[in-house]
N, C-alpha and C positions, 0 to 999 in steps of 0.2 A: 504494500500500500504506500504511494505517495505522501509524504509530507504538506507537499502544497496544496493550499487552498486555490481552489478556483474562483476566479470573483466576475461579480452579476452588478451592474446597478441595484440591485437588491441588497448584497451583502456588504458593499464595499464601505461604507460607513463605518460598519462594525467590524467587517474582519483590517480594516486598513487603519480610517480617520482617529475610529477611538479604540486603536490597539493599545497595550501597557507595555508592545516592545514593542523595534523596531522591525519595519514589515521592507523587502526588498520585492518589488512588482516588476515581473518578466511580462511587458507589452509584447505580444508574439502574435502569429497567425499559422494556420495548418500550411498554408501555399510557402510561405519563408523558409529558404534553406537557410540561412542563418541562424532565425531561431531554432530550427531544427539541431542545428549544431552546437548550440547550447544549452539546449535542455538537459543533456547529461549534467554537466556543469552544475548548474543550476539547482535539481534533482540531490546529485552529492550535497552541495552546502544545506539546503535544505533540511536533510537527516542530520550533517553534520554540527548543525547551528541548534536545532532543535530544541525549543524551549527557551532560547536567548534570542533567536531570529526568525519572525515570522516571514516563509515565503511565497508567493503568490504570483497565479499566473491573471494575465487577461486578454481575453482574446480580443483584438481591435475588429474583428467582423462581427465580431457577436455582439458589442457595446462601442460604437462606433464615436456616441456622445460623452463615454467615459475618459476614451483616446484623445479627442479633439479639446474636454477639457482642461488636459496637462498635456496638451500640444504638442503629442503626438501624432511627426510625420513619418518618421521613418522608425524600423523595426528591424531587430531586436532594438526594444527602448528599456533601460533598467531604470528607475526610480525608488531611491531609498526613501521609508516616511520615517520618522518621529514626530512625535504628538503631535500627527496630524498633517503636518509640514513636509515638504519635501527638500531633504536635507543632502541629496546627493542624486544625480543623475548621466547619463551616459550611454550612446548608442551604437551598435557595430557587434559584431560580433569577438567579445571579448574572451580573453581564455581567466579557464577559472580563477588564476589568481590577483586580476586585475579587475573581477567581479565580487570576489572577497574584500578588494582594499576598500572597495566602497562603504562600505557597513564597519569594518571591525573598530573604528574608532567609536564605532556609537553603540555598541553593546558592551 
């Protein structure tokens, strides 16, 4: 079983805005080979952060107004939150340990 939450405009409030850690959001899509090539990545820290770092995917087809909200154009988009904020972001496909630098200051 996955680690990560999947997020809805339904849930993102709660699993993201008023999380009590910090949440790292993989902006992706099925069609992206990029993202494709980081969801291992992604996946690993996941487990490995578990309990310190909440991770989260969303797909930009499925919440299109979630994506456009935090301006996202291009994908893979990673955005780190704390309370509520987005305190780190970056796009491309990143290998895992320049996807970790992003967050480990803030847990």
């Amino acid at each position: 079983m996955s680690a990560e939450v999947n997020l809805t405009s339904g849930n993102f409030q709660t699993e993201v805005l008023d999380s009590a850690i910090p949440v790292l959001v993989d902006f992706w899509a099925e069609w992206c080979g990029p993202c494709r090539m980081i969801a291992p990545s992604v996946a690993q820290l996941a487990e490995q952060y578990s309990g310190r770092l909440k991770v989260a995917k969303l797909d930009v087809d499925a919440e299109p107004d979630l994506a456009g909200q935090y301006g996202i154009t291009s994908i893979p988009s990673l955005l780190v939150f704390k309370g509520g904020q987005v305190v780190s972001q970056r796009v491309g496909a990143l290998p895992k340990a320049a996807i970790e630098d992003m967050f480990k200051k803030e847990i």
